[in-house]
C-alpha positions in Angstrom: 0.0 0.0 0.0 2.0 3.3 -1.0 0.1 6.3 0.4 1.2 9.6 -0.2 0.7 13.2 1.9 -1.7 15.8 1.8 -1.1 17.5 4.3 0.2 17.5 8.3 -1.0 20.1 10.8 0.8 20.1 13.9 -1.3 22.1 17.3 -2.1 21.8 21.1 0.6 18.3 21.3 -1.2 16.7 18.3 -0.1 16.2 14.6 -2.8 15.4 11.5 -1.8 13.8 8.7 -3.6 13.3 5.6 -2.4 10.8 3.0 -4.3 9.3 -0.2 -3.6 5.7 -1.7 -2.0 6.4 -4.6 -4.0 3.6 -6.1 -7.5 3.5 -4.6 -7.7 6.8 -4.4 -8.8 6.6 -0.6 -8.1 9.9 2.0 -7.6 8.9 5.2 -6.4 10.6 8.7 -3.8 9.7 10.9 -3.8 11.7 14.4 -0.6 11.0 16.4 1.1 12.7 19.4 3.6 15.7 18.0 7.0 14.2 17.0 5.5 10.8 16.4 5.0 11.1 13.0 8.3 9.8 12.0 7.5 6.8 13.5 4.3 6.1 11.3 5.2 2.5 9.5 1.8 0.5 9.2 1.4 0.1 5.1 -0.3 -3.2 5.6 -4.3 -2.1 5.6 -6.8 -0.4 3.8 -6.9 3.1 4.7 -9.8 4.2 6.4 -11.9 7.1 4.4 -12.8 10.1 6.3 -16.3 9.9 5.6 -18.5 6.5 6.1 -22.3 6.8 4.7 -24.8 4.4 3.3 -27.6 5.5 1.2 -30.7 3.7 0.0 -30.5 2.2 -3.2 -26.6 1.4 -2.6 -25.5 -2.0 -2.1 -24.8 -3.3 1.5 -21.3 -4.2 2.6 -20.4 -7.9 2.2 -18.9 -10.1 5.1 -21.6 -11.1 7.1 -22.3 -7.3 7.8 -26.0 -6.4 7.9 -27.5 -6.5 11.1 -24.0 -5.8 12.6 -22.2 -3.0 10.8 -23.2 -0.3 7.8 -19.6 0.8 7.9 -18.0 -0.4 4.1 -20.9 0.2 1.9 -20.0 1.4 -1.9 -21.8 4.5 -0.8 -18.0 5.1 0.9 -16.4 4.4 -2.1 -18.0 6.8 -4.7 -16.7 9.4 -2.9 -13.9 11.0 -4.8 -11.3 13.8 -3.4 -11.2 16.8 -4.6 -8.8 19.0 -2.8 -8.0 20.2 0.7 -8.1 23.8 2.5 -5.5 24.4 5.7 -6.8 27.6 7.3 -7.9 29.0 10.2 -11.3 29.6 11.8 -13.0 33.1 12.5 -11.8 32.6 16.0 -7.8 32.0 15.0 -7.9 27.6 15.2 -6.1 26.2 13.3 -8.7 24.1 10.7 -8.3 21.3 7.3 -11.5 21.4 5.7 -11.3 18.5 3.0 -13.9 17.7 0.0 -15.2 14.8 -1.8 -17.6 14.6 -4.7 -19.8 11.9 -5.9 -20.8 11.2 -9.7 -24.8 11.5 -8.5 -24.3 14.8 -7.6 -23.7 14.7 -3.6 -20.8 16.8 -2.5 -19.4 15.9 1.4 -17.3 18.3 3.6 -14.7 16.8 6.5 -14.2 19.6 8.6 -11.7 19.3 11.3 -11.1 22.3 13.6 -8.0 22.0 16.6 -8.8 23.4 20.1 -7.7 26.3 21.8 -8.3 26.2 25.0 -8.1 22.2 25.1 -5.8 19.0 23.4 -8.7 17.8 21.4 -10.4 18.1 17.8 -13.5 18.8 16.7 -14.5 17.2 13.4 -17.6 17.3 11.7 -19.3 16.2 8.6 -21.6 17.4 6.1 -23.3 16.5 2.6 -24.9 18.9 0.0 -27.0 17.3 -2.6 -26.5 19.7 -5.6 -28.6 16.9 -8.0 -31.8 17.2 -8.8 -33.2 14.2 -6.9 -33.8 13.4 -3.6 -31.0 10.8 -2.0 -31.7 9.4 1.6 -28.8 8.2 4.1 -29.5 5.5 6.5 -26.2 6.1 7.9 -23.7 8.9 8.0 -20.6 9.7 10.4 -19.5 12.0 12.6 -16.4 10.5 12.3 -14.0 8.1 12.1 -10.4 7.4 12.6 -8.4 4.4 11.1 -4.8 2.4 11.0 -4.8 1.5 14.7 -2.2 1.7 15.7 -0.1 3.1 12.9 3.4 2.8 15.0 3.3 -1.3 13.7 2.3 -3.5 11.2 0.7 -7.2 11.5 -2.2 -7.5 14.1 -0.2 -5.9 17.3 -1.5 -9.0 19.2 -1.8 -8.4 23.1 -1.1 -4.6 22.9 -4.4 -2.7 22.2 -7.2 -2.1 24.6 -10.0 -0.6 23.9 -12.1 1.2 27.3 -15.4 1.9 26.8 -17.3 3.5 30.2 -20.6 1.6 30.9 -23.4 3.5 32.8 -27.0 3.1 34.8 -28.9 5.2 37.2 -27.1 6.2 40.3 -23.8 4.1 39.1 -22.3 6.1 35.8 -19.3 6.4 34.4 -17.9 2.8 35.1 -14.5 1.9 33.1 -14.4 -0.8 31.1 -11.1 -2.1 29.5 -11.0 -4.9 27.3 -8.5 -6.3 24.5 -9.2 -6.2 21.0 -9.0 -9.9 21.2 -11.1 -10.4 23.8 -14.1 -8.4 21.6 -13.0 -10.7 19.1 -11.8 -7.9 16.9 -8.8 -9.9 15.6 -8.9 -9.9 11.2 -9.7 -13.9 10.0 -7.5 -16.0 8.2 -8.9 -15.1 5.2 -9.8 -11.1 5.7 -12.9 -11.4 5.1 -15.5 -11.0 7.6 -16.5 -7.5 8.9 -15.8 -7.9 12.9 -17.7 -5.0 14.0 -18.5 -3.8 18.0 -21.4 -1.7 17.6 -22.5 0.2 20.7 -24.2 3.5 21.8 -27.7 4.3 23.0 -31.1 4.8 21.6 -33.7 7.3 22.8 -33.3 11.2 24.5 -30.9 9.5 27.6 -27.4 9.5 26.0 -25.8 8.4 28.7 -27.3 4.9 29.4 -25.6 1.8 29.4 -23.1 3.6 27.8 -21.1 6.9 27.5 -20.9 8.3 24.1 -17.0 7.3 24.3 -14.3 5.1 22.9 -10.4 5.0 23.7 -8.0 2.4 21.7 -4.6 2.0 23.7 -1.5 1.4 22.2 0.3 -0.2 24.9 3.6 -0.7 23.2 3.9 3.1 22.9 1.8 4.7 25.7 -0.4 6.2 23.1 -4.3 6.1 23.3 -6.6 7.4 21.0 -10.5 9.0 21.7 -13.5 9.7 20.6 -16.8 11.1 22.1 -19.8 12.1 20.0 -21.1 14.9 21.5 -25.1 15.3 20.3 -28.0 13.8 23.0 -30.1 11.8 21.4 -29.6 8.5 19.5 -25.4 7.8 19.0 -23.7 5.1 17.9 -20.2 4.0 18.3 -17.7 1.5 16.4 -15.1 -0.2 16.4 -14.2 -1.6 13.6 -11.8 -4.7 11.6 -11.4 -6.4 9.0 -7.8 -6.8 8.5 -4.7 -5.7 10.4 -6.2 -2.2 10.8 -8.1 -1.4 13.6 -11.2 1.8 13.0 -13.6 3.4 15.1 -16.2 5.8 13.8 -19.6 7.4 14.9 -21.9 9.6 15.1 -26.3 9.3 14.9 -27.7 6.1 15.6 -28.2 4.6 12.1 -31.2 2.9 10.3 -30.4 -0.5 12.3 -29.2 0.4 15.4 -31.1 3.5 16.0 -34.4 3.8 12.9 -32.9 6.6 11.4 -32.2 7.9 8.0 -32.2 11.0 6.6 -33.8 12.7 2.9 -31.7 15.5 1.9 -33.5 17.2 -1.1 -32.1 19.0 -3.9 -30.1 21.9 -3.0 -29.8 21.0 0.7 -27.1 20.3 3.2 -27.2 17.8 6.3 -24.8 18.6 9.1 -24.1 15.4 11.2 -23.2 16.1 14.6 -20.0 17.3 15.3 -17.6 14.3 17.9 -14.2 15.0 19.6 -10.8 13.4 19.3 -7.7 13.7 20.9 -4.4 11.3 20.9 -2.4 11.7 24.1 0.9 10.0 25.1 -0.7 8.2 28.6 -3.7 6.1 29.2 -6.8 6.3 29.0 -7.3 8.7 31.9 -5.3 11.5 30.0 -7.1 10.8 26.8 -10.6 11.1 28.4 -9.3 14.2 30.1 -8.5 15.5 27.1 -11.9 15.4 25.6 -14.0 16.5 28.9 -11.9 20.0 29.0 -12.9 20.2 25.3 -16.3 21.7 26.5 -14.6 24.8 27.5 -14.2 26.3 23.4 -18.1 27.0 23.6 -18.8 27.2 27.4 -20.5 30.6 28.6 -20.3 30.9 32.5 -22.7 33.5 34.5 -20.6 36.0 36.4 -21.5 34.0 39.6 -20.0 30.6 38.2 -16.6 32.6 37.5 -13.9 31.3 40.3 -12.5 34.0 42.0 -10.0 34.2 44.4 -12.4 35.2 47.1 -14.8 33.1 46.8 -13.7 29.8 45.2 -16.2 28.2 43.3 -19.9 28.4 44.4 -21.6 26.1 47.1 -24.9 24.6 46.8 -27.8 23.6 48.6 -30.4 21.5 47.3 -33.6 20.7 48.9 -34.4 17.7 47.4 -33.6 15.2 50.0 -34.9 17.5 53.1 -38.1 17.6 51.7 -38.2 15.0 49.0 -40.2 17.2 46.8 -42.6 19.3 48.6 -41.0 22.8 49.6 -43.0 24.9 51.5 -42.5 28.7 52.1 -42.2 27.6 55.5 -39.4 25.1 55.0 -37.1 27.8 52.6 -37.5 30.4 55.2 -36.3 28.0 57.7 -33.8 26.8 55.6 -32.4 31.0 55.0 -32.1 30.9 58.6 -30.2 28.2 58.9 -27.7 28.6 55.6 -27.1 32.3 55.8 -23.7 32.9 56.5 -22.5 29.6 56.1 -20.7 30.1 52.9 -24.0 28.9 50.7 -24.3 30.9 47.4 -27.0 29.0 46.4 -30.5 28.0 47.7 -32.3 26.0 45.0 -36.2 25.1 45.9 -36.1 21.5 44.3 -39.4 19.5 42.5 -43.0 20.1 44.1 -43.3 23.9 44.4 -46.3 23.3 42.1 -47.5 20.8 44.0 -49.3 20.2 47.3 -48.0 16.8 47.6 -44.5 14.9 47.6 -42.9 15.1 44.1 -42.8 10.8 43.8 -46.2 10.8 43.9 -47.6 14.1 41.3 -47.5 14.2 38.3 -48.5 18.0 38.0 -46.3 18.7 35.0 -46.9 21.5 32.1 -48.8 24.3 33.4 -45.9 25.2 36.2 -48.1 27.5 38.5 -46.9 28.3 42.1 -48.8 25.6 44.6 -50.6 28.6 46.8 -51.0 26.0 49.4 -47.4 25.9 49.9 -46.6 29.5 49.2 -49.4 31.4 50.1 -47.5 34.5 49.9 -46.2 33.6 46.3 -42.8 32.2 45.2 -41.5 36.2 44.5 -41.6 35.9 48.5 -39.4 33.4 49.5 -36.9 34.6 46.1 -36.6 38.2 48.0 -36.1 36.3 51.5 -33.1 34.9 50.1 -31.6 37.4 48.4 -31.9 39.6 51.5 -29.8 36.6 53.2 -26.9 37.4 50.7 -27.3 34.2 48.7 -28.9 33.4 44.8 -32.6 32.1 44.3 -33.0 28.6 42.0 -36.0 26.7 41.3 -36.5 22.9 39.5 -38.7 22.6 36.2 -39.2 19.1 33.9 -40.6 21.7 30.8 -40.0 19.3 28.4 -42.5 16.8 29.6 -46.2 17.1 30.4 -47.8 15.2 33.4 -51.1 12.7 33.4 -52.5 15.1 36.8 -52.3 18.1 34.1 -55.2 17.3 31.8 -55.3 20.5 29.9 -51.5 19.9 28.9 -51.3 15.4 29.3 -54.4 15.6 26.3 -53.5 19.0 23.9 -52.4 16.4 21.1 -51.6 18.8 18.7 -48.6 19.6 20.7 -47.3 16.3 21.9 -45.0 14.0 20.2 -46.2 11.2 18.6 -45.8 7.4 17.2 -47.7 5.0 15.8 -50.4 8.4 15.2 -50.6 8.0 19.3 -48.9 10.3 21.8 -45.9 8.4 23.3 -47.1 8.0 27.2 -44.3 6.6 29.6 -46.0 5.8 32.7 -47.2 9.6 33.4 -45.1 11.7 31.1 -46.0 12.7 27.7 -43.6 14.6 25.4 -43.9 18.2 24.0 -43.3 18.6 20.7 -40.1 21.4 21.1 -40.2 21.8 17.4 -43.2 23.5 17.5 -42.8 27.0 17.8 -46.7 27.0 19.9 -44.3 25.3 22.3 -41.3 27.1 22.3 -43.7 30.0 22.9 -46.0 28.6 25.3 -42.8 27.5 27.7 -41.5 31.0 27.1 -44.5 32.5 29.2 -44.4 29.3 31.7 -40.0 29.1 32.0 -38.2 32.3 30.5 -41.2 34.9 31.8 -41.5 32.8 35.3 -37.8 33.2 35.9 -37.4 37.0 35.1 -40.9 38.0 36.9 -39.4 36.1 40.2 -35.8 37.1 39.8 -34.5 33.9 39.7 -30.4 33.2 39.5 -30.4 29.1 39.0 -32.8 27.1 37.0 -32.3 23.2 37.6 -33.7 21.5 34.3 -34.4 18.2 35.0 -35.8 15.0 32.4 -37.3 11.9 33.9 -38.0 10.3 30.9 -36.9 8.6 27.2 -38.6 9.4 24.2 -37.5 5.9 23.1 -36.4 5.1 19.4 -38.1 8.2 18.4 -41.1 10.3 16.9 -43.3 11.0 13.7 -42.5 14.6 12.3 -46.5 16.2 11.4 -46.6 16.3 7.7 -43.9 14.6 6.9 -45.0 10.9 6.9 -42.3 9.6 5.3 -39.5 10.4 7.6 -38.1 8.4 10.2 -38.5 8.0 14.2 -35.0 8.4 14.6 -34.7 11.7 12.2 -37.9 12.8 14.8 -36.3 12.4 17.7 -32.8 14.2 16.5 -34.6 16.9 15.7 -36.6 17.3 18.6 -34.0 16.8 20.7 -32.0 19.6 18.8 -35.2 22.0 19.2 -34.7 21.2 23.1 -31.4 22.6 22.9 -32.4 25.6 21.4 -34.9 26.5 23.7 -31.8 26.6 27.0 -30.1 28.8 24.8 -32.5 31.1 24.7 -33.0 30.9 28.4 -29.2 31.8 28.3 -29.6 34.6 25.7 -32.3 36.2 27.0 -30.9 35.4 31.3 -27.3 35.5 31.1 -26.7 36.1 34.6 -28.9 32.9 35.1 -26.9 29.9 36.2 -28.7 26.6 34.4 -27.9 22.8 36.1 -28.6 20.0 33.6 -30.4 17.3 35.0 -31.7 14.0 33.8 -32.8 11.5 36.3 -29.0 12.7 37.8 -26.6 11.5 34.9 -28.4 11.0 32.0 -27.6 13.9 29.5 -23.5 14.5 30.3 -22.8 14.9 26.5 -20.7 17.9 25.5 -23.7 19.5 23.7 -25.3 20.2 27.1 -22.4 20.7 29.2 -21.5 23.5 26.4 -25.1 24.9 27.6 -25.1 24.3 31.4 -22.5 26.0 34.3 -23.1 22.3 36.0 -25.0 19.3 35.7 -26.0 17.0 38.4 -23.8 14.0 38.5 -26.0 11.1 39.4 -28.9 10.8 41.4 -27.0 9.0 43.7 -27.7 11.0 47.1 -27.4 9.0 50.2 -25.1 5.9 49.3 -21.7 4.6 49.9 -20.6 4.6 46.3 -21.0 8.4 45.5 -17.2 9.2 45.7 -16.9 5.9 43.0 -19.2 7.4 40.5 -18.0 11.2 41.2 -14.3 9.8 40.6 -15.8 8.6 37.4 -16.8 11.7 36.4 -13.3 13.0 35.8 -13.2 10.9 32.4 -16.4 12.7 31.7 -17.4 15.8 32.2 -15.0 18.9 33.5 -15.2 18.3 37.9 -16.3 22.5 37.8 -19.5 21.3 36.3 -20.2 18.2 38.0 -22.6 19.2 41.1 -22.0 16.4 43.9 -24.4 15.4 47.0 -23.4 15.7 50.1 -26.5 14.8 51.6 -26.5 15.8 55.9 -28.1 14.1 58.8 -28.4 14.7 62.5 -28.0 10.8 63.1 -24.9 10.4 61.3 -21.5 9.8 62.7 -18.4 12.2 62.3 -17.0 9.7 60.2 -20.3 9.6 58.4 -20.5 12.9 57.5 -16.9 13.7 56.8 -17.4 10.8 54.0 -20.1 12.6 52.2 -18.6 16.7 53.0 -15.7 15.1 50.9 -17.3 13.1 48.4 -18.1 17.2 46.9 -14.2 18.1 46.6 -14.5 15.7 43.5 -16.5 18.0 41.8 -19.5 20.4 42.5 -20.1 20.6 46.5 -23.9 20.6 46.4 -25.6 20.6 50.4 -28.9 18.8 51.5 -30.4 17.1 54.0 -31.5 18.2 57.4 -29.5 21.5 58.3 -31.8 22.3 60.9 -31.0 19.7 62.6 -27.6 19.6 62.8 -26.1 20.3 65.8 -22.7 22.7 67.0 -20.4 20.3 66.7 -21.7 18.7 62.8 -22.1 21.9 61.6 -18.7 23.3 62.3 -17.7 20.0 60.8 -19.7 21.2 57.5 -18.2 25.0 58.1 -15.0 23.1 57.9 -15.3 21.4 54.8 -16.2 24.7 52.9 -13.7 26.5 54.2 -11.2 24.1 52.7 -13.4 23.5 49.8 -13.2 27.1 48.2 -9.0 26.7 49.1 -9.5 24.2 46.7 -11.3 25.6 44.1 -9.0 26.7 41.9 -7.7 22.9 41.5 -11.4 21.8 40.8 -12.2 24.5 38.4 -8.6 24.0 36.5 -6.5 21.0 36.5 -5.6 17.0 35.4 -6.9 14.2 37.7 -4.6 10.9 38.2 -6.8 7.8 40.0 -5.0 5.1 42.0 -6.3 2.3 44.8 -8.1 -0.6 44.5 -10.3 -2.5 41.6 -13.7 -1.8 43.1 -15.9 -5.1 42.1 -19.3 -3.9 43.8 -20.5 -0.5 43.2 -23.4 -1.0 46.2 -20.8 -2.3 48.4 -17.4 -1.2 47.6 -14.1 -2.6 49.1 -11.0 -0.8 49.4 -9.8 2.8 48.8 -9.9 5.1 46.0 -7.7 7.9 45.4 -7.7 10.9 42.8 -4.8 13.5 43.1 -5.5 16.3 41.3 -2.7 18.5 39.8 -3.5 22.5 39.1 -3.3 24.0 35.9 -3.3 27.8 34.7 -4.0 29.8 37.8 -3.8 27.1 40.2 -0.4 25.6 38.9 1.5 24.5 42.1 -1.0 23.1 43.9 -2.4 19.4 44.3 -5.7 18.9 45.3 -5.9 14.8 47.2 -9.2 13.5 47.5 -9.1 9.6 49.3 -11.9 7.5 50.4 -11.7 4.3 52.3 -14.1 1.5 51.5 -14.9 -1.6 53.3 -12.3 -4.3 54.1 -9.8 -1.9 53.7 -7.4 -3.2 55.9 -8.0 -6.9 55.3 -5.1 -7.0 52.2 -2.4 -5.8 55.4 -2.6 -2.5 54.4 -1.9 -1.3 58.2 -4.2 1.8 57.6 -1.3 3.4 55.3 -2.0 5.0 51.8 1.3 6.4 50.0 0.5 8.6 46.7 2.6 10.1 44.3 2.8 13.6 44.4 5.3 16.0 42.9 7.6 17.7 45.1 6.6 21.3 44.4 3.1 20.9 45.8 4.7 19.4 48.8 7.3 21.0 49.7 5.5 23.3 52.5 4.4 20.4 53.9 6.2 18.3 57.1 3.6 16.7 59.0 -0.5 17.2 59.0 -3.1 15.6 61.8 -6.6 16.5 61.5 -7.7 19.6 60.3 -5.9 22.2 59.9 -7.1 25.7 57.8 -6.4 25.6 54.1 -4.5 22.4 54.3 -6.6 19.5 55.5 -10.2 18.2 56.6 -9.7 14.6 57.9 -10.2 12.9 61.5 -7.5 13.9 64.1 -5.9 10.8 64.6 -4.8 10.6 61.0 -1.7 11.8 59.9 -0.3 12.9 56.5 3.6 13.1 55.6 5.4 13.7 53.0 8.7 12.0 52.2 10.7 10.1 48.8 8.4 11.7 46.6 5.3 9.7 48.2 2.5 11.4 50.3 2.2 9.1 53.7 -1.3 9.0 54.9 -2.0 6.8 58.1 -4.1 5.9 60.8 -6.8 5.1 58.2 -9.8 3.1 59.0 -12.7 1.5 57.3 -14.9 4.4 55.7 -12.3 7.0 56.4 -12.4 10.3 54.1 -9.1 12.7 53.7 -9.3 15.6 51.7 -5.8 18.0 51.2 -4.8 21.2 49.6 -1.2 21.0 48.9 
C-alpha cells in the first residue's frame, strides 16, 4: 500500500496527517502525538476514508455485515477527493477542511477544527446534494479514525485495549477495558468478515448503558486514542476490523441500530453532529481528560460561576432530600435561617413547588403554577427572602414533559410528540413537541417569563424520561423515528439557549434523572449538571471519581446529603465526596447540631482553598479494583494536579471502603505527588485551615516523593490542599 501526503498540521501536542492511496484513491487521517509522525510504518491495511455513509439504493457491505455493521458500503467508495483547505477559523484555530464529490451529484465536507483552550479536535461532517433528486442516508458519520495503531504492522496482538465507560442510574461512568482480542476484533484468516462492536444508545438519555466514548490503547507506545460524539439523542459507536487495521467511527444512531435515516432534497445540506478526538501519550485517563476540558471552546459561564479568588467556586444547597419534593414557604425560610452565613451561594427550591403533595407521587407537570398552598404569599416571597440573606434564588422545572395530573397539557395532542399516530405515554409523562414553535412560545411564558418575573439566578432542568427510538414529524410521513427524535431533541437545545440569551446572569444545572444527558452538547449549555442521582449511598465518591473521564469536575454538582443521626466519620465521607467536583448541600440543616455543623463550616472552608484545583486541573486515579458498586471494598484515590491559575498546587481526595485493611494494608495509603506541591508540607493531623479536613488521629507526611497517609480506618475520608 504506498500512500502519499496531503497535508500534516501540527497544534495543542497533536499532529494530523492526511495521505491518499495512490492507487485506490482513498483519503484517510492519521492523528498522532507531536513528533511521532516519524515513527508512522503500518502500510499493511486499507486506509480508512474520512467519511462512512450508506444511502438507500446502494448495495450493503459484504462479510456477514447487515444487522452488525453499515460501515463499508460502496456509498463510501464513490466518494472522490477533490482538494483540501489548511486555514484558520474566525476565531484564529487552526482548521483542514477537506472535499469529496460523488458522480450522483452529492458533495461531502470533512471539517476538522483544533482546540484552543483544550488538546482535542473537533471534526464534523456534512453533505450537500447539488442533484436534482432526492437521496436518503441510513447512515452517515461523525467521524471516524483508522490504521490502529499506525506505529506497527501485523495485528499488534496483546497490545491494544480498547475502554469503553458503561453507565445506569445512580452508578455512571464505570470503566471498562478490554482487549481487542477479547471483543474478538482480531482480522480472520482469510480477511474477510466484517468484525464489527457496535455500541451506543437509543432514545433522548445518552448516557445509558453507555457513554458516548471510545479510547483504543496502544500499549507498546503509551499512546491512546479517543472519541466522544457529542449530540443527546440517538449515538452510535464503532469499532471496527477487518484486517490488520483497527477503525472506530460514529456519530447518529443509524437505520439498524437506531431507525434513522435521513432525505436530503435537492439543493440542501445535512450537518451530522460534530464528535471530539484527541491522541495523548498516557492512558486512558489523560485521553478522556482531554476530551472533557474540550467543553470549555463553547462554554458561557454566568458572572456567579466565575472562580475568583475570594470566593472559590460556588456552594450549593439543594432541597431535594430534606423535603423529598414538597417545599414549602415555611421550609425555605427555615432553611435562610439556617444557611445564611455559612458560605452557601446558592439555595435552590427542588421539584414540588407546584404541587401540594411529595414530588414521587404528582404528576402536576406543564402548566408550572406556584402551589398557593405551599406559598401562600407567592414564590416572588421566598426569592426576596433569600436574596436579603446574601445568597442566589433557584427553582426545578421538567418543561419538556407534560404530566397525566395536568389534563389540559397530558391531552393538547396537537402539541405532543407522537408514534404510531398516538402520543408516546411513559407511565405519566407525555412529550412536547419542542419543534413547535406554539411550544417554544408557550414554555417561554411558563419558564423564561417565570424566571425574570421572580428574579431567579439558577434554573435546575431536569428529564425523567426517554422518548425511546423516536417520533413521527407532522406532515412529513415519510421520515423516520430516529430523524424525529434528532430533531426534537436539537429543538430542546435551542430552547436553554435562549434561556441563556435572554438570562445571562442565570446559572442553568442539567439534570436527567441525575446522569443521564452528560454529552458535550449540554455541558457547552449548562454552568453544571448533576452528576448522578445518587444522594445517600456509599458509592457516591466511585461514580464522582468517574466523572473526571467525563465531564470537567467545575460542572459536575456532587451530594453531600447531611443528617443529624450520622456519625463524624459519616458525614466527613459525604462533606468530601463534593471536593470531586461540584459541593452541592442537602439534607436536614436544621438539625444539625454545634459540633456537625462546624464540621460542614469546615469542609467549605477548605473546599473554596480548593477551588481553583477543581475548576482548572488533570486528575490521576490510583487504589483498589472496586468489584461492587453498592458495596465497595477498598480505597480510592484521585490526586488532582492545578493548571493555569492554580499551577502548584495538588488537590488529594481519598476515600476508604470496606475491608480496607484486610489485604495488610496497616491503615497506610502512599501517593505520588510532585515535590513542588509538597514542599511546605512536614507533618499534618486533622484539620488544619487551608490544608486539611480529615479525622485527628490521621496523619499525613510527606517523604521520597510519596505522600504518607495513616491511621486510616474503614470508611475513612481525607481531603488535602497542597
Amino acid at each position: 500500500m504506498t500512500m502519499k501526503t496531503i497535508s500534516s498540521t501540527t497544534h495543542c501536542g497533536m499532529t494530523a496527517l492526511y495521505r491518499q492511496n495512490t492507487s485506490s484513491g482513498i483519503v484517510d487521517f492519521l492523528l498522532v502525538p507531536e513528533g511521532m509522525q516519524e515513527q508512522v510504518v503500518r502500510d499493511d491495511c486499507m486506509p480508512e476514508p474520512l467519511i462512512q455513509a450508506k444511502i438507500i439504493g446502494d448495495d450493503y457491505p459484504g462479510g456477514y455485515a447487515q444487522g452488525r455493521t453499515m460501515r463499508g458500503a460502496p456509498t463510501t467508495y464513490a466518494m472522490h477527493f477533490t482538494g483540501q483547505q489548511v486555514g484558520k477559523t474566525k476565531i484564529g484555530a487552526d482548521s483542514v477542511v477537506t472535499k469529496f464529490r460523488d458522480e450522483r451529484g452529492l458533495e461531502y465536507t470533512h471539517r476538522l477544527v483544533f482546540g484552543t483552550q483544550s488538546h482535542a479536535i473537533e471534526v464534523q461532517t456534512e453533505v450537500t446534494n447539488i442533484s436534482d433528486k432526492p437521496v436518503t442516508f441510513e447512515m452517515l458519520s461523525s467521524f471516524t479514525l483508522g490504521s490502529l495503531t499506525p506505529f506497527t504492522n501485523g495485528m499488534a496482538t496483546g497490545e491494544l485495549t480498547i475502554h469503553r465507560m458503561r453507565s445506569t442510574w445512580s452508578a455512571e461512568g464505570r470503566l471498562e477495558s478490554r482487549s481487542t482480542e477479547e471483543l474478538q476484533l482480531e482480522p480472520d484468516w482469510q480477511e474477510h468478515v466484517a468484525n464489527s462492536v457496535r455500541f451506543g444508545c437509543v432514545g433522548s438519555f445518552p448516557v445509558r448503558g453507555w457513554v458516548p466514548f471510545i479510547a483504543v490503547e496502544d500499549k507498546a507506545t503509551s499512546v491512546t486514542w479517543a472519541a466522544a460524539t457529542t449530540h443527546a439523542s440517538s449515538w452510535q459507536i464503532e469499532a471496527y476490523r477487518k484486517d490488520n487495521g483497527l477503525s472506530i467511527s460514529g456519530g447518529i444512531a443509524d437505520r439498524e441500530f437506531g431507525h434513522w435515516t435521513h432525505t436530503v432534497n435537492p439543493g440542501e445540506t445535512f450537518c451530522a453532529p460534530p464528535a471530539v478526538l484527541c491522541v495523548v501519550k498516557g492512558g486512558v485517563d489523560e485521553a478522556s481528560q482531554a476530551l472533557a476540558r474540550h467543553v470549555r471552546e463553547r462554554l458561557e459561564l454566568p458572572s456567579s460561576e466565575c472562580w475568583t479568588a475570594e470566593g472559590g467556586l460556588p456552594v450549593v444547597f439543594n432541597e431535594f432530600c430534606t423535603t423529598w419534593g414538597l417545599p414549602t414557604e415555611k421550609s425555605v425560610l427555615a432553611q435562610i435561617e439556617e444557611l445564611k452565613g455559612k458560605g452557601v451561594t446558592y439555595l435552590v427550591m427542588d421539584a414540588g413547588w407546584f404541587d401540594s403533595q411529595p414530588f414521587h407521587d404528582s404528576s402536576r407537570f406543564g402548566k408550572w403554577q406556584v402551589s398557593s398552598k405551599s406559598f401562600p404569599h407567592g414564590i416572588r416571597y421566598v426569592v426576596d427572602a433569600i436574596h436579603r440573606a446574601g445568597m442566589k434564588a433557584g427553582i426545578w422545572f421538567e418543561f419538556e414533559v407534560v404530566g397525566r395530573q395536568e389534563p389540559d397539557c397530558f391531552n393538547k395532542t396537537e402539541w405532543l410528540l407522537k408514534r404510531d399516530d398516538l402520543p408516546i405515554t411513559s407511565e405519566n409523562r407525555r412529550f412536547w413537541d419542542m419543534r413547535n414553535p406554539e411550544v417554544q412560545e408557550y414554555l417561554h411564558t411558563r419558564v423564561i417569563d417565570f424566571l425574570r418575573d421572580n428574579d431567579f439566578d439558577y434554573i435546575k432542568v431536569d428529564y425523567n424520561e426517554t422518548i425511546g427510538i423516536g417520533c413521527q414529524t407532522s406532515g412529513q410521513n415519510g421520515r423516520s423515528l430516529g430523524d424525529g427524535l434528532f430533531d426534537v431533541v436539537q429543538a430542546s437545545q435551542s430552547f436553554f439557549r435562549r434561556i441563556r440569551k435572554e438570562l445571562p446572569d442565570v446559572t442553568i444545572e442539567v439534570c436527567s434523572s441525575g446522569g443521564h444527558r452528560l454529552v458535550h452538547s449540554f455541558m457547552e449549555i449548562g454552568a453544571m449538571a448533576s452528576f448522578s442521582d445518587a444522594h445517600e449511598c456509599d458509592e457516591i465518591p466511585v461514580i464522582a471519581g468517574n466523572m473526571h473521564r467525563i465531564i470537567e469536575p467545575r460542572q459536575s454538582q456532587i451530594w453531600a446529603v447531611m443528617r443529624a443521626e450520622q456519625t463524624e466519620a459519616q458525614e466527613r465521607y459525604r462533606l468530601v465526596s463534593g471536593f470531586l467536583g461540584r459541593l452541592c448541600l442537602s439534607g436536614d440543616m436544621g438539625s444539625l447540631n454545634a459540633a456537625q455543623w462546624g464540621i460542614v463550616e469546615k469542609a467549605i472552608a477548605l473546599y473554596k482553598t480548593a477551588s481553583d484545583v477543581i475548576d482548572d486541573g488533570v486528575s490521576a486515579f490510583y487504589g483498589t479494583p472496586i468489584s461492587s458498586y453498592r458495596n465497595p471494598s477498598g480505597w480510592q484515590a484521585i490526586v488532582r494536579r492545578g493548571c493555569g491559575k492554580a499551577q502548584g498546587k495538588t488537590l488529594v481526595v481519598l476515600h476508604t471502603f470496606a475491608h480496607f485493611n484486610q489485604d495488610d494494608m496497616k491503615g497506610i495509603v502512599s501517593l505520588p505527588v510532585d515535590s513542588s506541591s509538597a514542599t511546605a508540607l512536614i507533618c499534618l493531623s486533622g484539620d488544619e485551615p487551608g490544608k486539611s479536613f480529615m479525622r485527628d488521629d490521621v496523619k499525613v507526611q510527606y517523604c521520597d516523593g510519596c505522600l504518607r497517609i495513616s491511621g486510616l480506618r474503614d470508611w475513612d475520608a481525607v481531603a488535602l490542599v497542597l
